[in-house]
Every structure is written in C-alpha cells, then in structure tokens.
N, CA, C and O of each residue as an XYZ file, in Angstrom:
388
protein
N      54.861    -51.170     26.121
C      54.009    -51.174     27.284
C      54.480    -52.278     28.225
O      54.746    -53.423     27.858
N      54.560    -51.800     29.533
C      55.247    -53.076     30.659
C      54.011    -53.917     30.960
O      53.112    -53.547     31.715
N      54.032    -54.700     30.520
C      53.237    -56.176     31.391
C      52.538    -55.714     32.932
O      53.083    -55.064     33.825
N      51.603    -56.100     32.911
C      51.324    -56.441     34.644
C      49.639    -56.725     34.180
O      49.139    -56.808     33.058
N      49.007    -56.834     35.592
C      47.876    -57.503     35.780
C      46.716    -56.910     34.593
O      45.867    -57.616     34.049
N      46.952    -55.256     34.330
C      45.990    -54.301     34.029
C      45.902    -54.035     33.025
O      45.015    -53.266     32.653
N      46.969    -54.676     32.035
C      46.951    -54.754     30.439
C      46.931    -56.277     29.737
O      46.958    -56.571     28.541
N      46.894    -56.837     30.509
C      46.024    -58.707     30.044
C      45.403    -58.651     29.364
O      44.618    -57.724     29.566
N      45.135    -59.432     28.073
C      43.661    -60.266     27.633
C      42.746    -60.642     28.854
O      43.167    -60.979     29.961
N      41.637    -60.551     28.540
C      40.732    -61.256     29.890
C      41.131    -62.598     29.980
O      41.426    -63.262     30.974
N      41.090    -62.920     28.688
C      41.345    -64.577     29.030
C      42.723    -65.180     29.524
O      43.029    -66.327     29.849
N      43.422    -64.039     29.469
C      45.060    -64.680     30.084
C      44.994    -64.965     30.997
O      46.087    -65.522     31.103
N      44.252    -65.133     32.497
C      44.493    -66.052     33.329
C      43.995    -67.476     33.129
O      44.267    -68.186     34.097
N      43.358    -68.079     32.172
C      42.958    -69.621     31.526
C      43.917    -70.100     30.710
O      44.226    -71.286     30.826
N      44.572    -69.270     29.725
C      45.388    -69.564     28.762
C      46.813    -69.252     29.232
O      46.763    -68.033     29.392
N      47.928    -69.606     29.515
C      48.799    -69.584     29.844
C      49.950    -68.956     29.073
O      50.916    -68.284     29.433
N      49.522    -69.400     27.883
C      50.692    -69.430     26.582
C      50.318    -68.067     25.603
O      49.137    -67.993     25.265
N      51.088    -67.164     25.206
C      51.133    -66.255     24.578
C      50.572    -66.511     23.564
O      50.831    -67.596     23.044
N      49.481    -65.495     22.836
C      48.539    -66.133     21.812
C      49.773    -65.096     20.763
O      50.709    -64.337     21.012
N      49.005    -65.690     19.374
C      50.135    -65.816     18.268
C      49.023    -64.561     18.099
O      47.939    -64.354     18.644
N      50.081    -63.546     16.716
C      49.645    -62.666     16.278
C      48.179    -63.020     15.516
O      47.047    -62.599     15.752
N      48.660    -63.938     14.538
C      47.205    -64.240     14.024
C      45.712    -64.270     14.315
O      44.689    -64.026     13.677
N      46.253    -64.989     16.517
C      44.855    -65.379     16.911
C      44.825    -64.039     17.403
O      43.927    -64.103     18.243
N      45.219    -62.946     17.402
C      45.098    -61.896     18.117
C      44.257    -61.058     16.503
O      43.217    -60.399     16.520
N      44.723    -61.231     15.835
C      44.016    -60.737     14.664
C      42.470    -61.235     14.844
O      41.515    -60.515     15.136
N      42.456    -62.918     14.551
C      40.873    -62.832     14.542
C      39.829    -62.736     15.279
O      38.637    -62.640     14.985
N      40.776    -62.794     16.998
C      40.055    -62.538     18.075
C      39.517    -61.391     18.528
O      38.589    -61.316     19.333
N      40.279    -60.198     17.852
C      39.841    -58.989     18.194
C      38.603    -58.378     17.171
O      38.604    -58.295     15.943
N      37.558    -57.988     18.149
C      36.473    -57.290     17.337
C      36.891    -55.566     17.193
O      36.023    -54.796     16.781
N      37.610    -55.294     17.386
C      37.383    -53.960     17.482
C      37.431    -53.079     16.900
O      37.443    -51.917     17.306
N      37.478    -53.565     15.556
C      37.456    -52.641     14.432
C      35.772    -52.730     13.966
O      35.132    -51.971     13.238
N      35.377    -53.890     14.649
C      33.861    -53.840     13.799
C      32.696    -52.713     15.394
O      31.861    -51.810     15.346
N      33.270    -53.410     16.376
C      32.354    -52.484     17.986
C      32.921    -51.517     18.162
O      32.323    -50.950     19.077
N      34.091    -50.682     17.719
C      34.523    -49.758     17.848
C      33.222    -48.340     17.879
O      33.445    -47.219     18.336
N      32.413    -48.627     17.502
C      31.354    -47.946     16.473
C      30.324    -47.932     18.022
O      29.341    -47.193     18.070
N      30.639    -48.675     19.008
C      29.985    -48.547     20.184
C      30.438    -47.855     20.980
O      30.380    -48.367     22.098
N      30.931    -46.795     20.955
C      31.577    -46.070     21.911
C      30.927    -45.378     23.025
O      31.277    -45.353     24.205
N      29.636    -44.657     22.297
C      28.421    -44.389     23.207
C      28.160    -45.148     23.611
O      28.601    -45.090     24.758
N      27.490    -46.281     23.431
C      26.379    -47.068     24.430
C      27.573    -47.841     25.606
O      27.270    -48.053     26.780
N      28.708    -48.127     25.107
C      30.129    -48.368     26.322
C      30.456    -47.440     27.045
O      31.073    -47.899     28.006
N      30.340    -46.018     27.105
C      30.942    -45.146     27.732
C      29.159    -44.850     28.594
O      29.039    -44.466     29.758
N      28.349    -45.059     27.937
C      26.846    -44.587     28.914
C      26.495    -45.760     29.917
O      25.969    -45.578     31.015
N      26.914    -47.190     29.307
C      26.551    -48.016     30.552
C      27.620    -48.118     31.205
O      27.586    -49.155     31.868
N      29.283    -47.114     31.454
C      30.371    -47.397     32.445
C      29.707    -46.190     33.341
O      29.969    -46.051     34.535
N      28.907    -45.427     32.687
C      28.848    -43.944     33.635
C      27.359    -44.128     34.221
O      27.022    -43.339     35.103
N      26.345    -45.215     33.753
C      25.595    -45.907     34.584
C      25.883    -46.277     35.595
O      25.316    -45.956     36.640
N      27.059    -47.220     35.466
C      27.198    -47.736     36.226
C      28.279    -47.454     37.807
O      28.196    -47.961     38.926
N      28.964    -46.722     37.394
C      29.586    -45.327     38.850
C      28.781    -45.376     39.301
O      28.614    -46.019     40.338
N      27.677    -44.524     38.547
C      26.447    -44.044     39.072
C      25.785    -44.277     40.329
O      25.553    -43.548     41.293
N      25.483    -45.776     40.003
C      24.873    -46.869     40.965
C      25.615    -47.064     41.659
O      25.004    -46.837     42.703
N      27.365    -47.572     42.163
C      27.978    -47.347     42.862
C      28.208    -46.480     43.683
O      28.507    -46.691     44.859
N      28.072    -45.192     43.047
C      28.380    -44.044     43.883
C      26.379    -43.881     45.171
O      26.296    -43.400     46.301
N      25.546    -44.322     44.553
C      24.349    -44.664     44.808
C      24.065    -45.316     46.174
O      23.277    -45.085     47.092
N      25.317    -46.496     45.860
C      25.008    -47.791     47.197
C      26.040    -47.343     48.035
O      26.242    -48.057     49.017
N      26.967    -46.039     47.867
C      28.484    -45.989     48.657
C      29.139    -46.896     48.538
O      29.623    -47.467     49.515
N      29.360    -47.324     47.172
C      30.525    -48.468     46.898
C      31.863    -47.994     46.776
O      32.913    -48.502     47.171
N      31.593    -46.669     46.009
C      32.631    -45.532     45.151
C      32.173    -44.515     45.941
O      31.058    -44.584     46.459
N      33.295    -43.066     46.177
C      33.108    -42.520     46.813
C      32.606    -41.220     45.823
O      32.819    -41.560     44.659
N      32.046    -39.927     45.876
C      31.428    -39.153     45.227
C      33.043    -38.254     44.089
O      33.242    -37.734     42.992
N      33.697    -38.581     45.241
C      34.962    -37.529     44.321
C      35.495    -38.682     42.937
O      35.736    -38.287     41.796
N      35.598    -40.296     43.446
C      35.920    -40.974     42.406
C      34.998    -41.332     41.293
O      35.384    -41.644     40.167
N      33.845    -41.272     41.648
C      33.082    -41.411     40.603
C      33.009    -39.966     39.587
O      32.975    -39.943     38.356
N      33.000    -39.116     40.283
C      33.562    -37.591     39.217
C      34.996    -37.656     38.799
O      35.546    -37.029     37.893
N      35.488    -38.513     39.611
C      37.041    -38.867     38.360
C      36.655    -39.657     36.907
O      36.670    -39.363     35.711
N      36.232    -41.069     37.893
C      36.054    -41.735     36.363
C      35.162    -41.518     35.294
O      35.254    -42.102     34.215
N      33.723    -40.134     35.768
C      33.004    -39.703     34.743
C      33.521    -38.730     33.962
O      33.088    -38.286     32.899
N      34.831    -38.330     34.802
C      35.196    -37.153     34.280
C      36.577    -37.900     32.694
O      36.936    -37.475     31.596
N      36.864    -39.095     33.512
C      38.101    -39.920     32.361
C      37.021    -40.231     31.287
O      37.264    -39.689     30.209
N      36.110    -40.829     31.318
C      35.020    -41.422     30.289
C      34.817    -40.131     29.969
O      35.265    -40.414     28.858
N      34.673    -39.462     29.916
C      33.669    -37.754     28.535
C      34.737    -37.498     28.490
O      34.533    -36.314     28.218
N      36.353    -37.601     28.532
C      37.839    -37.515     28.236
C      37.857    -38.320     27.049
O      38.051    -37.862     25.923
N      37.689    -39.301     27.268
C      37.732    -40.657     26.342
C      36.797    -40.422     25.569
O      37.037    -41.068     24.549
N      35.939    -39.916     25.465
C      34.668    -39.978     24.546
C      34.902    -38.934     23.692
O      34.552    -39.184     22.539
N      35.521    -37.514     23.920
C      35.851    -36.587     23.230
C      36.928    -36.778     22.120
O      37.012    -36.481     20.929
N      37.925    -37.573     23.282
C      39.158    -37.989     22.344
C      38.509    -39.223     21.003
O      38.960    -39.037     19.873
N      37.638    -40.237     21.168
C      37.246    -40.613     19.978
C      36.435    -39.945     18.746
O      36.243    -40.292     17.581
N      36.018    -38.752     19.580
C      34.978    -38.175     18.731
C      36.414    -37.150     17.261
O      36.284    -36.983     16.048
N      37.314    -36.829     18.008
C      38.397    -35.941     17.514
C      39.467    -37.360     17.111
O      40.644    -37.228     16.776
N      39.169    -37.912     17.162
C      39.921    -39.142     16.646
C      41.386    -39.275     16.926
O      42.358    -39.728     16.321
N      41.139    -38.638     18.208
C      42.721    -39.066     18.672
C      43.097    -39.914     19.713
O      44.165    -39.981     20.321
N      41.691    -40.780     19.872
C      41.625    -42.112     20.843
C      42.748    -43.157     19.643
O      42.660    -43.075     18.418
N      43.360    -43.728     20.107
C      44.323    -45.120     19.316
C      43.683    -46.435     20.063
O      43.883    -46.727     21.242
N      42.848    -47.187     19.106
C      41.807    -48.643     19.462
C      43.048    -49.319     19.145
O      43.726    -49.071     18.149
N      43.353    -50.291     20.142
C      44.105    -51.131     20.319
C      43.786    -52.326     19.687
O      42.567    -52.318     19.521
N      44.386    -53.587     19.152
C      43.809    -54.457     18.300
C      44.047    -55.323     20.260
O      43.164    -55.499     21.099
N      45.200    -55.582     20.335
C      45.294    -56.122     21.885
C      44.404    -56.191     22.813
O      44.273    -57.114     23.617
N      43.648    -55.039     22.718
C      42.169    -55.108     24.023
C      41.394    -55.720     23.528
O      40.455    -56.091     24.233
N      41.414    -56.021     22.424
C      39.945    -56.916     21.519
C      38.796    -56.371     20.894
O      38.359    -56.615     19.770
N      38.319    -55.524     21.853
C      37.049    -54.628     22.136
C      36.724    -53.626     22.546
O      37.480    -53.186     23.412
N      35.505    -52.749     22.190
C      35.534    -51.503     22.685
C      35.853    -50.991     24.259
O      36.452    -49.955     24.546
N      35.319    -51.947     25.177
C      34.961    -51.626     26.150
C      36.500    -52.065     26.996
O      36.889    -51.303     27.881
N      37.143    -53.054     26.730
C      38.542    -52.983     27.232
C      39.443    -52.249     26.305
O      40.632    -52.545     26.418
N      39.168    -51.450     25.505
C      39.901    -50.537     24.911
C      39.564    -49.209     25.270
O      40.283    -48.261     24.956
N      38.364    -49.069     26.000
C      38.236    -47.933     27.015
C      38.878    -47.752     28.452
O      39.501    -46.850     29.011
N      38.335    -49.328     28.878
C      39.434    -49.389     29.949
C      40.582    -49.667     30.492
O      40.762    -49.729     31.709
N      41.426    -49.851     29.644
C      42.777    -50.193     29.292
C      43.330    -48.206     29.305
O      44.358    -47.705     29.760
N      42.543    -47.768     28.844
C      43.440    -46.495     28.653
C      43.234    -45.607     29.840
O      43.835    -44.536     29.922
C-alpha cells in the first residue's frame, strides 16, 4: 500500500517516528471492536444523513457513501471484509477501505 495522508495512524501527525511492530500489536483494538460493525456503520450513515440535512454533502454523495457503507457491511457479514491490524479499529478500518 503507497503511503499518503489517507492511510496514517491518526496519531501520525504527533508522533513522527515509525511505531515498531509490537506497539502496533498492542495498540490495535481491532480484533476485540471488530464486533462493532453495526453500531460504526449506523452512526457513519447517521451521520451523511445530517450532512446531507444541513447541505454540507450533496444528495448524490451521501447515496455514494451510504451506498459504500451497506457495501462494507455486507462484505463483513460474508466475511470477505480483511480488518486491518494497521487501522487499529473498527471505524478506521471502515474508513480506510
């Protein structure tokens, strides 16, 4: 995977220095929140929602990204989503992909 802004740790703009495999081991939850996939995929499609609501997002993009999330949600249900140990967590392992 090529580097750039959109596949970071959150915390890589504080930390400078490449974290070691290890801390990437104990830093990542995502084998234990993985198990949140619903309540992560219902408050991202909340939240369009409300965007698309205030005209933040426009009506066609918010039917994109509801349409990528029940993509993503199917693919975990058929278990052919791949949880990244790298994103940490459910919810940047949703949006990472």
């Amino acid at each position: 995977m090529a580097k750039n802004k959109y596949n970071q740790a959150v915390w890589s703009k504080r930390i400078k220095k490449k974290s070691s495999l290890l801390f990437q081991e104990i830093g990542s939850s995502i084998n234990v929140d993985k198990r949140l996939f619903r309540e992560d995929i219902m408050g991202s499609l909340a939240h369009i929602e409300m965007l698309s609501k205030q005209k933040i997002i426009a009506p066609r993009i918010k039917n994109k990204i509801s349409k990528g999330l029940k993509k993503i949600e199917k693919e975990i249900l058929q278990n052919k989503f791949f949880f990244n140990k790298k994103h940490e967590d459910i919810h940047m392992n949703i949006e990472k992909r």
